[in-house]
Structure formats: structure tokens, C-alpha cells
C-alpha positions as CSV (number, residue, x, y, z in Angstrom):
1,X,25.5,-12.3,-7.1
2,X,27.1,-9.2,-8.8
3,X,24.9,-6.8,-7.5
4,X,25.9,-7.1,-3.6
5,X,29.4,-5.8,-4.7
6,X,27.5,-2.5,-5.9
7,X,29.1,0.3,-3.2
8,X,26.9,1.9,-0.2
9,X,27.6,5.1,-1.9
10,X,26.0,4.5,-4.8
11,X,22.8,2.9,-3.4
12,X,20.8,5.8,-2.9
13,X,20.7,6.6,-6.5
14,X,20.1,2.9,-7.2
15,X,17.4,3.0,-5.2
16,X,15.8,5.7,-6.6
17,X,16.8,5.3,-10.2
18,X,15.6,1.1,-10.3
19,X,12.0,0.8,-12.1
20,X,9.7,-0.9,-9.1
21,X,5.7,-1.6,-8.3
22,X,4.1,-0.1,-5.4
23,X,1.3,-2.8,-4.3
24,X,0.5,-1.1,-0.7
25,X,-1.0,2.6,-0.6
26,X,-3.9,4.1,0.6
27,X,-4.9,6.9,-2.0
28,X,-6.6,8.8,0.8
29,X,-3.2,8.2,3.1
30,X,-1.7,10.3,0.1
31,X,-3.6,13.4,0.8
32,X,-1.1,16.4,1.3
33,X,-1.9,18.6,4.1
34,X,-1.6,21.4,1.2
35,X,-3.8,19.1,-1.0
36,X,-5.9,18.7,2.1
37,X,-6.0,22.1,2.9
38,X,-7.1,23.6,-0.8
39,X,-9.6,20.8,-1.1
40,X,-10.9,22.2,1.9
41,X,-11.6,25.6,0.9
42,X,-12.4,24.7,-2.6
43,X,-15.5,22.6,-0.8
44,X,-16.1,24.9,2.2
45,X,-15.4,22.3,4.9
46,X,-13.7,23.6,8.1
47,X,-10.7,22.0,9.1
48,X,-9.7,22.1,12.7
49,X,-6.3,23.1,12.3
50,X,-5.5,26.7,11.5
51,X,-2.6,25.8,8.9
52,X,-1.0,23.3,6.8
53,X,1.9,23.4,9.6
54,X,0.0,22.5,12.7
55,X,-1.8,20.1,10.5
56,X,1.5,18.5,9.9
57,X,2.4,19.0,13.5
58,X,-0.2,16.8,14.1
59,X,1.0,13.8,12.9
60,X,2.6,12.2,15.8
61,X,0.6,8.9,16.6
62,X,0.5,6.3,19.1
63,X,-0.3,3.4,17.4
64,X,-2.7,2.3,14.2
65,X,-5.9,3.8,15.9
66,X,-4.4,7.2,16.8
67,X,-3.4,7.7,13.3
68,X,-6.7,6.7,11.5
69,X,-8.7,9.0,14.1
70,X,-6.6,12.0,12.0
71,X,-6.9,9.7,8.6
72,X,-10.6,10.2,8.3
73,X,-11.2,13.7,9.7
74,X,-9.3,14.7,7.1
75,X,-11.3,12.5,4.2
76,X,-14.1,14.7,4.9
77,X,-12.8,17.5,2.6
78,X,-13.3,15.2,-0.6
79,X,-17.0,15.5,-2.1
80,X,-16.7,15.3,-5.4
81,X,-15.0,13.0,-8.7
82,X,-12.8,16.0,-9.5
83,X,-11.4,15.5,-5.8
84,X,-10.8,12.0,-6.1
85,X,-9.2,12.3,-9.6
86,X,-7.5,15.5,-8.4
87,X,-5.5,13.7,-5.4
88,X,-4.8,10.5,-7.4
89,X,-3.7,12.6,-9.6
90,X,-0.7,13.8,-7.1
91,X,0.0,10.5,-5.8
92,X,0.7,9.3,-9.6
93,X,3.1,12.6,-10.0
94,X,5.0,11.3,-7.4
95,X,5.1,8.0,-8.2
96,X,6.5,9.1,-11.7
97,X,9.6,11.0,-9.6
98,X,10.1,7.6,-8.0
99,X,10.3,5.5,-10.8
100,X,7.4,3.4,-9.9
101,X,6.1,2.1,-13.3
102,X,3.3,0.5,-11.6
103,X,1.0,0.7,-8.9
104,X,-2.0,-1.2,-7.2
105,X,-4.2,1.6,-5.2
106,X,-6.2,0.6,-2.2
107,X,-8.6,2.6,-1.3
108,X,-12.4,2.2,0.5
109,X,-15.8,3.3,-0.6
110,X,-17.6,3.0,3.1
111,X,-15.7,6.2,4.2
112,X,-16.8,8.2,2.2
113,X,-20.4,6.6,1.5
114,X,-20.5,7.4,5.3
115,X,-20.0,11.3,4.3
116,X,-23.0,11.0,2.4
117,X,-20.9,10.2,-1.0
118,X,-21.7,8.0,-4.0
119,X,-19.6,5.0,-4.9
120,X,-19.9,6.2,-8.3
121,X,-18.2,9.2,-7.5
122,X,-15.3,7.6,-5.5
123,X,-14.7,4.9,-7.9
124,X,-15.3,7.3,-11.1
125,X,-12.9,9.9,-9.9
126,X,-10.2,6.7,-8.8
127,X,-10.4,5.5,-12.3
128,X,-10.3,7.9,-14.4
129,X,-6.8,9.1,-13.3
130,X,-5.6,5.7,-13.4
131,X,-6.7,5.5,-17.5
132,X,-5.1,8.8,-17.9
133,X,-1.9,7.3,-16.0
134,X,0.1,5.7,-18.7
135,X,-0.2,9.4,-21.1
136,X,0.5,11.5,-17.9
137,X,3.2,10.2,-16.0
138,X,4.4,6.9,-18.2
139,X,3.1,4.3,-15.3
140,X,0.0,1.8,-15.3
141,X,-2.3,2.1,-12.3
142,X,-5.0,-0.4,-11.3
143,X,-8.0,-0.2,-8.0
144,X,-8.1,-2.2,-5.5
145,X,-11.3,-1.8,-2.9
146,X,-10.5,-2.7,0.9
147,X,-13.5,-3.6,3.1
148,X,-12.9,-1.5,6.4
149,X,-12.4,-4.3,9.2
150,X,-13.6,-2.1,12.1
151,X,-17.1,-2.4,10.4
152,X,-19.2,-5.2,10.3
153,X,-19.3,-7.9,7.9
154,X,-22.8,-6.9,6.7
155,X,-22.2,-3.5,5.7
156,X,-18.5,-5.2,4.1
157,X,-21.4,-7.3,1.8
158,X,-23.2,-3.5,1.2
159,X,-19.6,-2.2,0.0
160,X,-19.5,-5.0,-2.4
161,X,-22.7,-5.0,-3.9
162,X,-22.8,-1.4,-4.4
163,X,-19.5,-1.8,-6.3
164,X,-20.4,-4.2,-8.6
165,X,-21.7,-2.3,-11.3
166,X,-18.1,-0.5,-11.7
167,X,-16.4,-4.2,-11.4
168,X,-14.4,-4.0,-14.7
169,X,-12.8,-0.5,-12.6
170,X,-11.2,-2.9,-9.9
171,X,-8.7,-5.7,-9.7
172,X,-8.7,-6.7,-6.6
173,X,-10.8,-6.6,-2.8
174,X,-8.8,-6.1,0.1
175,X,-9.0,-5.6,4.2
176,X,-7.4,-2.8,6.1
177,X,-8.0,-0.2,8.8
178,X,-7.9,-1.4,12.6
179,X,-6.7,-4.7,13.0
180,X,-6.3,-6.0,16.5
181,X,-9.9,-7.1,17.8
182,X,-11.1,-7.6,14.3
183,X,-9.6,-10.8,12.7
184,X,-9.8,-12.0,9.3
185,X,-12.6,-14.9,10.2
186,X,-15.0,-11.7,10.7
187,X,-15.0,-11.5,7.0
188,X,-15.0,-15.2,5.7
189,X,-18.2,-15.2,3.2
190,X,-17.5,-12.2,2.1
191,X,-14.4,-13.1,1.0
192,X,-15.4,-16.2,-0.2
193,X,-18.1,-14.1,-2.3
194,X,-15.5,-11.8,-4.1
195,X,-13.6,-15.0,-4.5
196,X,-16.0,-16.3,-6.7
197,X,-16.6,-12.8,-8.1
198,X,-12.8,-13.1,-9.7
199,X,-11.5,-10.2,-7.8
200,X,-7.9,-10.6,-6.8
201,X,-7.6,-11.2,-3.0
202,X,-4.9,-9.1,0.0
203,X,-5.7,-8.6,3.3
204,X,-3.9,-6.8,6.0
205,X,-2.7,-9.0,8.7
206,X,0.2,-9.4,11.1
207,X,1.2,-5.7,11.2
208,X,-0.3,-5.3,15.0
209,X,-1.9,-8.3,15.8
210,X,-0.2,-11.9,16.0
211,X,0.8,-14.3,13.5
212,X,-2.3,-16.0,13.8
213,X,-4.0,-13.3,12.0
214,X,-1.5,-13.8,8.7
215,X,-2.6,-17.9,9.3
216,X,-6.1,-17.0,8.7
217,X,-5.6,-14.6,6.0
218,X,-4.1,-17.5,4.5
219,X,-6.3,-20.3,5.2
220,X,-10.0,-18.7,6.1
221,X,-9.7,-15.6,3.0
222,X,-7.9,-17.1,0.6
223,X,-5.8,-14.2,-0.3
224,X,-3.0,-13.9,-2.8
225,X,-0.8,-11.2,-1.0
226,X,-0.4,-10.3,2.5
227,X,0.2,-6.9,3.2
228,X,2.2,-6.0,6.2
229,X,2.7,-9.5,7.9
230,X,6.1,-8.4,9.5
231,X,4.6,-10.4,12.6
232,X,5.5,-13.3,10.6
233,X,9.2,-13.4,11.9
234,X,7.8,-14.7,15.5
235,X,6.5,-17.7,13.8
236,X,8.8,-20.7,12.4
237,X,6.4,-22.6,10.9
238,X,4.6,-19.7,8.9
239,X,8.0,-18.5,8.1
240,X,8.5,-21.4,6.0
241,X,5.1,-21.7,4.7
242,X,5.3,-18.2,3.3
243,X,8.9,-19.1,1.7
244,X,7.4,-22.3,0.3
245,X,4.2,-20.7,-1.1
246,X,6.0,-17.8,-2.4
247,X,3.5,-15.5,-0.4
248,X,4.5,-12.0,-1.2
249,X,4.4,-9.5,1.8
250,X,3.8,-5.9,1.0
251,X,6.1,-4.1,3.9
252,X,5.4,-0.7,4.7
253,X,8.7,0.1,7.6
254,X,8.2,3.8,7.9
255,X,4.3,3.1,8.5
256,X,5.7,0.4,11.1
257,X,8.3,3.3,12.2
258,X,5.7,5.9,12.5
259,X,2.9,3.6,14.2
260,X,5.5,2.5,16.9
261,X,5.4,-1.1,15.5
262,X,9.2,-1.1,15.6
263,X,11.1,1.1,18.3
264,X,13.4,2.0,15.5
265,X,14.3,1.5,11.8
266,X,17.5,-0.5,12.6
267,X,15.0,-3.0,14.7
268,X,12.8,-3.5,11.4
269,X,13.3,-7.6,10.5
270,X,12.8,-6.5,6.4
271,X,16.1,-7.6,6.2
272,X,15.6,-11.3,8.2
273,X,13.0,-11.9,6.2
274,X,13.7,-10.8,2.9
275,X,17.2,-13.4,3.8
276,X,15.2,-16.0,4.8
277,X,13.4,-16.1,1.6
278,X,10.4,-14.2,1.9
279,X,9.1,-12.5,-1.1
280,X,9.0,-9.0,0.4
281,X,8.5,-5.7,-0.9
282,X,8.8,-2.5,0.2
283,X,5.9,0.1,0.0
284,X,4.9,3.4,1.4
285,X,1.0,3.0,3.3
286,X,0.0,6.2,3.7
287,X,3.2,8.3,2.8
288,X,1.6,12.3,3.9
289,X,1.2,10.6,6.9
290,X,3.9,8.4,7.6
291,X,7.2,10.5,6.2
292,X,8.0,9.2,2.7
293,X,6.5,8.3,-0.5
294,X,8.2,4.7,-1.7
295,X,12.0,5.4,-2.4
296,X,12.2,7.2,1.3
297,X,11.2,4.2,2.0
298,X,13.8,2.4,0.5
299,X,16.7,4.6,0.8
300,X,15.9,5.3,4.9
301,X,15.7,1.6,5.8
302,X,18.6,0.7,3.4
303,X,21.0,2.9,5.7
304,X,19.2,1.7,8.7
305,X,20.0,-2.1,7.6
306,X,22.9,-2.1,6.0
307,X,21.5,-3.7,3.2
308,X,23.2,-4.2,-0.3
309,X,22.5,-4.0,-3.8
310,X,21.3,-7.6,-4.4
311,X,18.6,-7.0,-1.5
312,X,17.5,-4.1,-3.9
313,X,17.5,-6.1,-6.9
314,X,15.7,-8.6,-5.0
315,X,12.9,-6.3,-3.4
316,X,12.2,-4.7,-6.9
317,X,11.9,-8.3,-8.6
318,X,9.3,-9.2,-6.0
319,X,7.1,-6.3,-6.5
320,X,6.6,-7.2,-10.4
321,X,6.2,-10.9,-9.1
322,X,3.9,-9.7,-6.7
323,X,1.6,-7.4,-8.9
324,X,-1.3,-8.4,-10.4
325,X,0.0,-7.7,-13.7
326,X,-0.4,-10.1,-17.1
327,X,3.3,-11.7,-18.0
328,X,4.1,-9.8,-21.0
329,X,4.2,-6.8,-19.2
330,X,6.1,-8.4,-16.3
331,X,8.9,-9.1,-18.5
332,X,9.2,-5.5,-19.2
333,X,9.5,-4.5,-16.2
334,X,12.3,-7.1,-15.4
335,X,13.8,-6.3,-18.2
336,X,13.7,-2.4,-17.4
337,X,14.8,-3.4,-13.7
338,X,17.8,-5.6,-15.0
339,X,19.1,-2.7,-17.4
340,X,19.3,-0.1,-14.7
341,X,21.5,-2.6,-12.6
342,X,23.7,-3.6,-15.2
343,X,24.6,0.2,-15.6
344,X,25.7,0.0,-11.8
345,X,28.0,-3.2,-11.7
């Protein structure tokens, strides 16, 4: 292939130059601490850090649960639909400097419901900086709602319903927050409810907890995209059941960098897997926590991995295979991607 001959010097602006989808970010994981900090005072809600630095200091974390303890103390400065617009707003901006020409946004309604909030005003706030996407910053932008796993399936079925009257807003239903102790059988009607909805179905599994978890993602939820699963590698069998299904994974390494799942970035298996077959992509979680919006990302875990030009090619095709996109406009991306490498044989 031609593009594994392109040199290690050039990557990093190959990397950052290549058209590519992010399909794994939490909008509320984008929240600057400046952003944070101005929303903050704009809605008179005491912080309990005295500046944007020790703020930042701050994030250090343990594992998944030590980092969504900060994650949703700092929610509770968004109150209104200018907020919500307001900070998707800034994730799209630098989206645009990455070259992402789409994105699929996950974000939950039950935090902020909990905060005494409407869904209305989440989801109206959400969506109407994704319509104004395309104009603004040249990029599409869809929703996708994720059921918070550490609550109960009941008040999952209360997310939903509440939802449904802004259902034409959302393309897909997902699963996220803390995984180990809460597996994906928790939330099997449910998901078997959205299913018949229409909604396009991800879950998080296999980022902390065992294989097992990405099996019943698989076989108990139904879903259409995986998001983490780097667990996967431990398991043969799945291993080839992923490659033979052509079940994307939506990789997150310095989230699995930052949450301790790997010791170090030259230990991340991206590489393994995305040899073996796998349809991986690379995305950025929650990237004012974790260190890096999507092409720090790619360019940090490229020099960790020694990884070429063709794995980039490869990575970026995925993420328009992956997307929940309609084909015409999947062919445009390709066609986008393939132009930017021919420049760089």
C-alpha cells in the first residue's frame, strides 16, 4: 500500500491535515475549565476551586470513577439552552481546527434533569449548534443520548420517554458512565425499546470491565458500534467476531492513558488491533479532561506506536464507515480523505 512509505516526518501534518469523523465525545467532557469557569460566574454557581489552574491541577484521576466524581461537579454550572449551545459551540470550533468534517455527540439528559434541568433545554441547546454547524465551522454534527449505567434501568426508560418528543433531534441512544458492576444485561428492554424506536444503537463496553461485557453489548443490546472495547485483545474468539462483523470500535487512548487503563501509550494494543483487522477509530472522550482534542490523539499515539501512514489512512476510512451517515455523503468524505493523501505520496 503506498501510503505506509509516507515518512515519520511528515505524519504529524498528515494527521492533522486528513478529513476524519469523531464518533466518541462527551459534549460535557469538552467543557474548558475557562469555559467552565465563565459559565460559572455568568450563572452564579460557586466552584470549589479558586482558579482555572488549580481546576486544571485537578485533573489527575485514578481510574473511570475518580474522574466522573470531577466530570459532574463541574456540569452543575450549565442551566440554561444558551449554555448548552454555548459549549457545543467550542467543541465544534475545535473540531473545525482538526479537520473533523463530522461528528456524532454523546451526551446525557439525567445529569442535568438531576440539576433540576429540562430535557428541552439540554436537547434544544445541543441541537441548535449542531444545525448551525455546517454554516459555522464547515462540519455536520448529529446527537446521540447515552443512558447513564450507574442508574437504574427504570429511570434509563424515564430518559427515554422524556426524549421522545425531540426524537427527530437524535440519531442514536447509547450507554456510558461507570462500567464495572453495571453490565449491559442491566439495560436489555430498554435497549430493545429504542431498538424498535429506530434510534441507532453504541454502548460502552470493554474499556474497564472484561470482554464479556463487549459479548453482551453485542448479543443482549444489539448495538451497531462499540465504543472503547480495547479489552477485546484478551479474547480470541471476539477478536475474530469483531473482524468478521466488521464491528467498529471507537478508541479513546489518551482517555485509556489518563484513566490508568494502559500504564503507558507505547502499551496501548490500537495498533494490534487495528492489524488484526479491527475496524478501529481513534477519538478523544472527554478531551478538557483527558489532554487532547482528536488529532492529539492521533499524533501522540502515532509516535508512541510507531505507526505509518496506511494505519492513518486506515483509521480515517473507518470513522466514515463507522458514522451513522447516508452514503452519498460518505463518498465525500472518502473522496476528501483520498485527496489529502495523494498530495503526501
Amino acid at each position: 500500500m503506498p501510503y505506509r512509505a509516507i515518512s515519520p516526518e511528515r505524519l504529524p501534518e498528515l494527521l492533522r491535515r486528513m478529513p476524519k469523523a469523531e464518533l466518541h465525545m462527551h459534549i460535557e467532557g469538552s467543557l474548558e475549565p475557562e469555559l467552565l469557569f465563565a459559565m460559572g460566574q455568568r450563572n452564579g454557581v460557586p466552584l470549589a476551586y479558586p482558579s482555572v489552574e488549580a481546576l486544571r491541577q485537578a485533573y489527575v484521576f485514578d481510574n473511570l470513577q475518580s474522574f466522573l466524581d470531577i466530570y459532574h461537579a463541574g456540569t452543575t454550572v450549565l442551566k440554561t439552552e444558551q449554555d448548552f449551545f454555548d459549549m457545543t459551540c467550542a467543541y465544534l470550533e475545535r473540531a473545525q481546527a482538526d479537520n473533523v468534517v463530522h461528528t456524532e455527540i454523546f451526551f446525557d439528559t439525567q445529569t442535568h434533569t438531576g440539576h433540576g434541568l429540562s430535557t428541552e433545554t439540554v436537547i434544544n441547546g445541543l441541537y441548535r449548534a449542531c444545525e448551525e454547524a455546517p454554516a459555522r465551522y464547515g462540519l455536520s454534527a448529529s446527537l446521540i443520548l447515552c443512558f447513564l449505567r450507574h442508574l437504574s434501568e427504570r429511570e434509563a426508560f424515564e430518559c427515554l420517554e422524556q426524549a421522545l418528543p425531540l426524537r427527530d433531534k437524535l440519531v442514536g441512544i447509547g450507554l456510558a458512565s461507570s462500567e464495572v458492576g453495571h453490565p449491559p444485561e442491566k439495560f436489555a428492554r430498554v435497549f430493545a425499546r429504542a431498538r424498535e424506536l429506530g434510534f441507532r444503537l453504541v454502548a460502552h463496553a470493554g474499556e474497564e470491565a472484561p470482554p464479556a461485557y463487549i459479548w453482551s453489548a453485542l448479543d443482549v443490546l444489539k448495538v451497531e458500534r462499540i465504543d472503547h472495547g480495547v479489552q477485546a485483545i484478551h479474547d480470541a474468539a471476539l477478536m475474530q467476531r469483531l473482524v468478521a462483523e466488521r464491528m467498529p470500535l471507537t478508541v479513546c487512548p489518551l482517555s485509556n492513558l489518563k484513566l490508568r487503563v494502559f500504564p503507558t501509550l507505547e502499551q496501548h494494543t490500537l495498533k494490534r488491533m487495528l492489524d488484526a483487522g479491527i475496524v478501529a477509530t481513534v477519538n478523544s472522550d472527554d478531551p478538557a479532561y483527558f489532554g487532547g482534542y482528536i488529532n492529539e490523539n492521533f499524533t501522540q499515539t502515532f509516535a508512541a506506536l510507531g505507526m505509518t501512514g496506511q494505519h492513518a489512512y486506515q483509521l480515517a476510512r473507518n470513522s466514515f464507515d463507522a458514522s451513522f451517515i447516508g452514503e452519498a455523503r460518505r463518498k465525500q468524505y472518502v473522496e476528501r480523505l483520498d485527496a489529502v493523501f495523494e498530495t503526501f505520496v
